[in-house]
N, C-alpha and C positions, 0 to 999 in steps of 0.2 A: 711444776717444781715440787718437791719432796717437802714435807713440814716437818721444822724439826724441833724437838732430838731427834724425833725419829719416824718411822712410819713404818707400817706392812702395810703390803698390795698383795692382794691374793690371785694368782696367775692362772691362765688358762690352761688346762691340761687334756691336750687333743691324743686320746689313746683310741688306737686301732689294734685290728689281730698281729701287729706286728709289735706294738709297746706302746711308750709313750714318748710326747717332744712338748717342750714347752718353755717358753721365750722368755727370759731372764732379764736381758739387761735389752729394753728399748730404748735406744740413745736420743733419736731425738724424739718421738711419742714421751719420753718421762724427762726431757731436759738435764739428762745426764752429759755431766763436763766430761770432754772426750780425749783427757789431756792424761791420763791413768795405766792403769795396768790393771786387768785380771789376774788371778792369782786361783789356786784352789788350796785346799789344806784337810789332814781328815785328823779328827780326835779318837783315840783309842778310849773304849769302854772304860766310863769312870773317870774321865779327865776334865780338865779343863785351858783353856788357851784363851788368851786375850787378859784380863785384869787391867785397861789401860783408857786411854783419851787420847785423841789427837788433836791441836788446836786450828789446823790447817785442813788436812788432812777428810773426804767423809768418806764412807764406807758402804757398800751394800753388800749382804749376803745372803747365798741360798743355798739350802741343803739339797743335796741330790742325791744320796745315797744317804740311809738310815735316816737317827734323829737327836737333836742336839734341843737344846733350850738356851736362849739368847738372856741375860741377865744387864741389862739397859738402866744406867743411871745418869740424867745430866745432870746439869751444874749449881742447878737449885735444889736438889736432894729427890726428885720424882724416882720411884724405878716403877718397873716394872720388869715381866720374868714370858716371855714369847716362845711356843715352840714351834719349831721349823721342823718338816719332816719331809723326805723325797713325795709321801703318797699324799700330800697337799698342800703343792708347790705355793711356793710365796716368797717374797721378797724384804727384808727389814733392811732399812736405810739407818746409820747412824750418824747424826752430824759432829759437827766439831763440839768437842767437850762432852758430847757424849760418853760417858766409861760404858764400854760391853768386857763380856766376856760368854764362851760359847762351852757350853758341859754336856757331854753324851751322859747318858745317865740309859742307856740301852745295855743292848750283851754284844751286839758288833759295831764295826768302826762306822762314824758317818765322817759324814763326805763332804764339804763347803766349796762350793765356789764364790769367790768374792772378787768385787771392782773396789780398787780404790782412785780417788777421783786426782792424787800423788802419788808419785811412783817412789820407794820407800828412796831416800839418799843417807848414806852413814854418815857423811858425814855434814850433814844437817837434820837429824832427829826427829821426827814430829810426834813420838810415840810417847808420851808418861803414864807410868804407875798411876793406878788409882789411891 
């Protein structure tokens, strides 16, 4: 299971003369809850997304294109500041009450794919501001 707030795993990356591939979400090798949604999302140069918590809700994500830096606070005031980038793939798990937020601070777009362990519902919320 995943220690939280949070964690990185740093992932294998099996590159041949054709590119590269490399395994993201191991559901049951990392005792990922199977009950979620995948989702992808990209940040434009300079941005940022996320500023939130979920109380229910955890989250993993990985950059697959470009490079973003993860900005991670829980609930007792820890941060810490993680970058993720397509060319050294890895994975950052955020639990509940974890606050993230993800900022491209590059010159082109990167690229996230994320699992969340709840599939978003409107009209039961589990998203708050930081």
């Amino acid at each position: 299971m995943f220690k939280d707030p949070y964690e990185v795993i740093y992932l294998e990356n099996h590159v041949d003369p054709r590119g590269s591939l490399f395994e993201m979400l191991r559901f049951k090798d990392n005792n990922i809850p199977g009950e979620g949604y995948i989702y992808c999302f990209t940040i434009n140069p300079g941005q940022v997304r996320g500023g939130h918590y979920h109380t229910k809700k955890q989250e993993w994500f990985s950059c697959v294109s470009g490079r973003a830096t993860v900005y991670i606070e829980d609930k007792n005031g820890y941060k810490k500041n993680i970058v993720l980038e397509a060319a050294r793939p890895a994975i950052i798990y955020c639990g509940p009450y974890t606050s993230h937020s993800l900022t491209n601070e590059s010159q082109g777009t990167a690229v996230i794919v994320s699992y969340g362990s709840r599939q978003h519902d409107p009209s039961n919320p589990d998203t708050f501001k930081k």
